[in-house]
C-alpha positions in Angstrom: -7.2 -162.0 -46.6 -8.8 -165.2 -47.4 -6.1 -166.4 -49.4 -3.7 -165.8 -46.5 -5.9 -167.8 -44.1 -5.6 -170.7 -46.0 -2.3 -170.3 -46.0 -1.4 -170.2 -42.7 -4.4 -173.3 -42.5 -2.3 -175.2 -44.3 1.3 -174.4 -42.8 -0.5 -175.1 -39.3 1.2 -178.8 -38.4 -1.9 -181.6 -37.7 -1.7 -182.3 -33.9 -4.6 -183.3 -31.9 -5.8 -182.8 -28.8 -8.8 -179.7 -27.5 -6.2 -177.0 -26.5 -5.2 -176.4 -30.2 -8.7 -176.5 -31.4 -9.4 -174.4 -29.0 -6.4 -171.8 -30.1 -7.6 -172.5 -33.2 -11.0 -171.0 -33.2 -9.4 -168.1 -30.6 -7.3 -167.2 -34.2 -9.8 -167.8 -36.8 -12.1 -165.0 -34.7 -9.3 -162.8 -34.6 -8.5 -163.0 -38.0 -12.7 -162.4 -38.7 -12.0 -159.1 -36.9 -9.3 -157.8 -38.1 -10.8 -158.4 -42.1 -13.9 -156.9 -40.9 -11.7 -154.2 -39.4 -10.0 -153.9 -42.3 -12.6 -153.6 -44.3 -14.5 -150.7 -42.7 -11.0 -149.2 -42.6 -10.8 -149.2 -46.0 -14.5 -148.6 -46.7 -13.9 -145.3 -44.7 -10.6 -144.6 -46.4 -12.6 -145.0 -49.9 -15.0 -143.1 -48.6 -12.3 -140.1 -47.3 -10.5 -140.6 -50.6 -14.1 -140.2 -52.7 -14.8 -136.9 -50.6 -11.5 -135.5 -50.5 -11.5 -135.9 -54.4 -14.8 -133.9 -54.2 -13.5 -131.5 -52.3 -9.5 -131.2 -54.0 -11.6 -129.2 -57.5 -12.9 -126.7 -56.2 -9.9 -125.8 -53.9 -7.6 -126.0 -56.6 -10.2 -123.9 -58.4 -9.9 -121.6 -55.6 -6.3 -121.7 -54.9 -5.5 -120.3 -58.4 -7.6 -117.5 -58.1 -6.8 -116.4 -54.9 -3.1 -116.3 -56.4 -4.0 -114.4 -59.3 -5.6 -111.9 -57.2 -2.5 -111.5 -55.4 -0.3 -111.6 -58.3 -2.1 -108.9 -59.9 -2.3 -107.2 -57.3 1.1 -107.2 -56.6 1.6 -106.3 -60.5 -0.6 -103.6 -59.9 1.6 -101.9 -56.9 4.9 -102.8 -59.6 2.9 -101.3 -62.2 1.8 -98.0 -59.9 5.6 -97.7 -58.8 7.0 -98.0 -62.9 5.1 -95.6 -64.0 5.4 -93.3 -61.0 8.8 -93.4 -61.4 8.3 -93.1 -65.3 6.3 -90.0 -64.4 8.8 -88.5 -62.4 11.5 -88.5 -64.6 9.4 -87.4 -67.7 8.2 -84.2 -65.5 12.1 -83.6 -64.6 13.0 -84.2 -68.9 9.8 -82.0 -69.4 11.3 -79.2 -67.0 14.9 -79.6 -68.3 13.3 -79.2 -72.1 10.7 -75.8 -70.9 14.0 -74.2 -69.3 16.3 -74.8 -72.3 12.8 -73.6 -74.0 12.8 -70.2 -71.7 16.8 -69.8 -72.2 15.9 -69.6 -76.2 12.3 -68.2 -75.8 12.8 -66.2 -79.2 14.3 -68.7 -80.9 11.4 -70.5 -82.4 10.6 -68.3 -84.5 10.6 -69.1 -88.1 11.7 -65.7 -90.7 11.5 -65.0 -94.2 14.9 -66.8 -96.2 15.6 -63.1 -97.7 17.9 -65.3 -100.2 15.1 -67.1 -101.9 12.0 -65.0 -100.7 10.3 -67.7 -99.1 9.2 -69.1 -95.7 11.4 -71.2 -94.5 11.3 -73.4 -90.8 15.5 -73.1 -90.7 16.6 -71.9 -88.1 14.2 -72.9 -84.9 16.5 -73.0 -82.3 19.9 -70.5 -80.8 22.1 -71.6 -78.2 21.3 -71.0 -74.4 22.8 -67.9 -72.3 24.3 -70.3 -69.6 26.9 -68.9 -68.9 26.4 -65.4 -69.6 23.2 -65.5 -67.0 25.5 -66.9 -64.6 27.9 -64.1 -64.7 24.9 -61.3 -65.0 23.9 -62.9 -61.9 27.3 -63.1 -59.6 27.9 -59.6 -60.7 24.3 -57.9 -59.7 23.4 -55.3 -59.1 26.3 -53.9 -61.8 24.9 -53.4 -65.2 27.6 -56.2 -66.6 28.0 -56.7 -70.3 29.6 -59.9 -71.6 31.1 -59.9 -75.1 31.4 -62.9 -76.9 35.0 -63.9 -79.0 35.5 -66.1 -81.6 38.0 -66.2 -84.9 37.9 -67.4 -88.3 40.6 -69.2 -90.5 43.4 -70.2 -88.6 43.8 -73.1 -90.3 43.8 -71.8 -94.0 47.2 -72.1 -95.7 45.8 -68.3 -97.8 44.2 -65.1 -96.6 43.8 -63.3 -92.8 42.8 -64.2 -90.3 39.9 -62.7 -88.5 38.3 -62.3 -84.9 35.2 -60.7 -83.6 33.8 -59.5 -80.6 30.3 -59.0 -80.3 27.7 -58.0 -77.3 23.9 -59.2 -78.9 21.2 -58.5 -76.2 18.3 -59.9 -78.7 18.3 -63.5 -79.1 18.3 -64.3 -83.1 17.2 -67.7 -83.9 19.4 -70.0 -85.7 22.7 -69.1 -83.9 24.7 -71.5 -83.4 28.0 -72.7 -83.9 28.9 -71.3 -87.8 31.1 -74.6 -88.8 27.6 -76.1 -88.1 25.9 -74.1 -90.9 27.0 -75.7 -93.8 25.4 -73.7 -96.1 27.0 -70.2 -96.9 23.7 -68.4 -97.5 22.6 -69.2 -94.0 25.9 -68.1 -92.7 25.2 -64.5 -94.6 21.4 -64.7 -93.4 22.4 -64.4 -89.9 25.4 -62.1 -90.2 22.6 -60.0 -91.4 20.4 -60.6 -88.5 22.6 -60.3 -85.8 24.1 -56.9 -86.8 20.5 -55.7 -87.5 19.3 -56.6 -84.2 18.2 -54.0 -81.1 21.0 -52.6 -79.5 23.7 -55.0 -80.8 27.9 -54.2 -80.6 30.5 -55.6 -82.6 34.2 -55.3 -83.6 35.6 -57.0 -86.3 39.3 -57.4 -86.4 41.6 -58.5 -88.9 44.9 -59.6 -89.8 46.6 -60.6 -92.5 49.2 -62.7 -94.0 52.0 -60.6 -93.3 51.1 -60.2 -89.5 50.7 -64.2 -89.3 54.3 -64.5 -91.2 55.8 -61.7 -88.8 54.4 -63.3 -85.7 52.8 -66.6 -86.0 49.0 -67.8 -86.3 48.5 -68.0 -82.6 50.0 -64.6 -81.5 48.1 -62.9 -84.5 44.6 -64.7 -83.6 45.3 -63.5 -79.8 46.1 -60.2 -81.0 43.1 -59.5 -83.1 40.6 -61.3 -80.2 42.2 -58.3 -78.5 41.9 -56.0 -80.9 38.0 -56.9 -81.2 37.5 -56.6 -78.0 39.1 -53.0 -77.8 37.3 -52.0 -80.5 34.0 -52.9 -78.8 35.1 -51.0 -75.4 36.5 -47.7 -77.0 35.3 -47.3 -80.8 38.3 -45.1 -82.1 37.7 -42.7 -85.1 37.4 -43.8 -88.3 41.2 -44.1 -89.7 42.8 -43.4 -86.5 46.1 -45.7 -85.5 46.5 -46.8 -82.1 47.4 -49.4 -80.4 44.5 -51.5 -81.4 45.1 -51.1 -85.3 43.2 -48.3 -86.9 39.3 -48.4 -88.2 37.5 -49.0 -91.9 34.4 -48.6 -92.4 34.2 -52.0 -94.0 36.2 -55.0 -94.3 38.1 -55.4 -97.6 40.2 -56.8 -99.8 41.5 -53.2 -100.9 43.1 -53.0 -97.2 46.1 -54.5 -95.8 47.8 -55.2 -92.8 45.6 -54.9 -89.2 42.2 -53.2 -88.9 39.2 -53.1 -87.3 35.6 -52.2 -88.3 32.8 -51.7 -85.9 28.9 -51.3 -85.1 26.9 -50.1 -82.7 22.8 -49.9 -83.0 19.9 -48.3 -81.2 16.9 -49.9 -79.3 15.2 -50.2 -82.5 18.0 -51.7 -84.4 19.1 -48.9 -86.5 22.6 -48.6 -86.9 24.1 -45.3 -85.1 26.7 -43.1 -87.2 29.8 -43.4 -84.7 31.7 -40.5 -86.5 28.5 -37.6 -85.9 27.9 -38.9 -82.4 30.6 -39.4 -80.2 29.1 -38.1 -77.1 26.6 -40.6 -77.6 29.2 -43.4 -78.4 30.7 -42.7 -75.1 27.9 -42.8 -72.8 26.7 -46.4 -74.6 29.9 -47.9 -73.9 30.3 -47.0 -71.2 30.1 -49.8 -68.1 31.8 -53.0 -66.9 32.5 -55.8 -69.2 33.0 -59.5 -69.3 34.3 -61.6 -72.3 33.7 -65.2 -72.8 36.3 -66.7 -75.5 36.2 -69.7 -77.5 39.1 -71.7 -77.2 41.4 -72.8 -74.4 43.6 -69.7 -74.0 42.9 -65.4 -73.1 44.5 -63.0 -74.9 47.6 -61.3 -72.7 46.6 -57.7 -70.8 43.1 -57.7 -72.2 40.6 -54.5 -71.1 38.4 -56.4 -69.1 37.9 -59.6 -67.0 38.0 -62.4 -69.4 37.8 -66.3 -69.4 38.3 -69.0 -72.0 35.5 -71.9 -73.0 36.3 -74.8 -74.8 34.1 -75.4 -77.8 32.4 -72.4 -76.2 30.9 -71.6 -79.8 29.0 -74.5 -79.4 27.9 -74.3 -75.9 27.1 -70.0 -75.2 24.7 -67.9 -77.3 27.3 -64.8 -77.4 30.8 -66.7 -78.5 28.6 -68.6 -81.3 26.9 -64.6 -82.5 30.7 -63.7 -82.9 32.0 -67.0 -84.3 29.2 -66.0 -87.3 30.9 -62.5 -87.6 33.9 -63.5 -87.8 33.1 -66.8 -90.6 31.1 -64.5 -92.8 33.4 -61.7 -92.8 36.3 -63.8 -93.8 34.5 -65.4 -96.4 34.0 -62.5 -97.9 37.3 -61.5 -98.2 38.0 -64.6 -99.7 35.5 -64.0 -102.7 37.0 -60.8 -103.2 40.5 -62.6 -103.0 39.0 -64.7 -105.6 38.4 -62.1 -108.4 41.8 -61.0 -107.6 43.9 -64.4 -107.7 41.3 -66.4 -109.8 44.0 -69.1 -111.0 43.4 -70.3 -106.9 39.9 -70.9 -106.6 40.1 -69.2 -103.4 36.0 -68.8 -103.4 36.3 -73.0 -103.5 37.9 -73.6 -100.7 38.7 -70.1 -98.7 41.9 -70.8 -98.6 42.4 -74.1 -96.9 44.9 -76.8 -98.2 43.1 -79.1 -100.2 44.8 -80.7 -103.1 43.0 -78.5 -105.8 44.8 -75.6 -103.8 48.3 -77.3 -103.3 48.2 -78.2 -107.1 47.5 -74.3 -108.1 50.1 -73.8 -105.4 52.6 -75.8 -107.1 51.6 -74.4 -111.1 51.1 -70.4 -110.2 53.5 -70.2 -107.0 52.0 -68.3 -104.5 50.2 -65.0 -104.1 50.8 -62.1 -101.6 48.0 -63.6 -99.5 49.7 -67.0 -98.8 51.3 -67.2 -95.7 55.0 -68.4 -96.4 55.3 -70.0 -92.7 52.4 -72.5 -93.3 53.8 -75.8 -94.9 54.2 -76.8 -97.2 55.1 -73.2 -98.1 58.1 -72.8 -95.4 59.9 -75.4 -97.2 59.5 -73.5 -100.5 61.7 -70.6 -102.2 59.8 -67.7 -104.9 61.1 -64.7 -106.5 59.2 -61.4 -106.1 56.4 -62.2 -107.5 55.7 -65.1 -105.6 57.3 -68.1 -108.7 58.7 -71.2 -107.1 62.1 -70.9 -107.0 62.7 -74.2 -105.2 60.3 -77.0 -105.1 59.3 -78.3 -101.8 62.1 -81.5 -101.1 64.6 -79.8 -103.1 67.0 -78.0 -100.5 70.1 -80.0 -99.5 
């Protein structure tokens, strides 16, 4: 301030005379004042600035804190909701898993692998009864019996094919869909099982390669889902020909054409002689029935109300019992097929086309089994008793 006094001292023209001494002095005061105004100005600024530093810490420590405090809280309440929502849908997946659980309450049970004579955890878990409960339950108070349907070896370009029909009250653990058991001996465990269980029915039908040539795969399959079904409803005698194919006590190669063979046990599982106790056979089957098929088609003018399920032997407890029946049986067949046609190696690969089969095909001709519509077989020519005549490409 000093410095700018001078200053305007020295830019301040030299003129005489008392009235500019006089507004002289009147300035130099004024500027006195305002530096010593100034300066207390700033001495209190300093003094504000000083005290607001003191101050600015400790709120700044503060400030932080206090945010904290609400950002955990905050996290907190976030937190609280996650996991109540967490919990929530764990208890829902919790009740989803007990009621799948309930559906297969028996089914976690491990058995003794008769094959190998061990304990073995293989088979924890059977399908559910969805469907089957829904039905039991639409139709109450009727004591309603739903029969599961399923075939075997459609496909195969050698041997029958083969349905069953089966009505298993007792859940058997393992069942499930039988091109999901890979291994054969589990296949045969189960077969075992499920026509040794409490109060179980079954019909096993079968057709062979000269009813699929007559005609077709599909009308043959439908025929013998039919056929199984029948046999389940009505058990003819043993021998008897109707119109459901006549009844063997066993399924085997030594037979031809259509047949059936059939089961029924007691409460305790014991098989019941259906020749010695017809009277009893009667009053057992006796009721109203409901059949659940695998596949996307029902048989034509079956005996009871009926409905087709897609994959159903992977989805319903009953369709995957027969689907086991009907794969076991067939394989069977196919070992006994094998002893008879060994040059094949029909116990390999049960029939299906792989090339090991095609190449046999090709060298032996085919057998009586073979189905002559399946290709590369339709294209084919053999004498009577079953050489290639013409090679497959060679007809004008």
């Amino acid at each position: 301030m000093m410095a700018v006094q001078n200053q305007q001292q020295k830019e301040q023209p030299a003129t005489g005379g008392g009235g500019v001494s006089t507004r002289r002095r009147r300035s130099e005061r004024l500027l006195r004042r305002m530096m010593t105004s100034n300066d207390d100005t700033s001495s209190s600024l300093s003094s504000s600035l000083n005290e607001t530093k003191a101050v600015i810490p400790s709120t700044k420590r503060a400030i932080p804190t206090t945010k904290k405090r609400r950002t955990n809280a905050s996290h907190d309440e976030d937190k609280k909701k996650d996991t109540s929502s967490t919990s929530n849908t764990v208890k829902r997946k919790k009740a989803k898993v007990k009621k799948e659980a309930t559906d297969a309450s028996s089914c976690s049970k491990t058995f003794e692998n008769v094959a190998h004579g061990e304990k073995a955890e293989i088979f924890k878990d059977c399908l559910p009864r969805t469907r089957e409960k829904e039905l039991l339950l639409i139709h109450s108070p009727t004591n309603l019996q739903v029969i599961g349907i399923d075939e075997a070896g459609r496909g195969p370009l050698a041997g029958p094919v083969v349905a069953a029909a089966a009505i298993i009250p007792t859940d058997v653990p393992g069942v499930m869909d039988s091109k999901k058991l890979t291994k054969e001996e589990d296949r045969e465990e189960l077969y075992e099982r499920i026509i040794a269980s409490p109060n179980a029915r079954w019909c096993i039908a079968i057709g062979d390669a000269g009813r699929i040539d007559e005609i077709n795969i599909l009308q043959t399959t439908l025929e013998c889902m039919k056929n199984a079904t029948m046999g389940v409803l009505t058990v003819p005698e043993v021998n008897s020909s109707d119109s459901i194919g006549r009844r063997e006590m066993e399924a085997s190669s030594k037979y031809s054409g259509c047949y059936i063979v059939c089961g029924i046990n007691d409460e305790r599982g014991n098989p019941i002689d259906l020749n010695n106790n017809v009277e009893r056979v009667r009053q057992i089957t006796f009721g109203n029935y409901y059949a659940l098929i695998d596949g996307n088609r029902c048989p034509k003018d079956m005996p009871c109300e009926s409905e087709s399920m897609v994959k159903g032997d992977s989805r319903e407890y009953a369709i995957a019992a027969a689907s086991i029946l009907a794969k076991v049986t067939r394989d069977r067949l196919m070992h006994e097929y094998d002893a008879m046609y060994p040059q094949y190696e029909l116990k390999r690969h049960k029939g299906y086309p792989t090339s090991a089969h095609m190449a046999s095909v090709r060298k032996f001709g085919a057998s009586p089994i073979h189905r002559r519509t399946f290709a590369p077989l339709k294209h084919m020519s053999f004498d009577e008793e079953g050489r290639i005549i013409v090679q497959e490409g060679e007809r004008e």
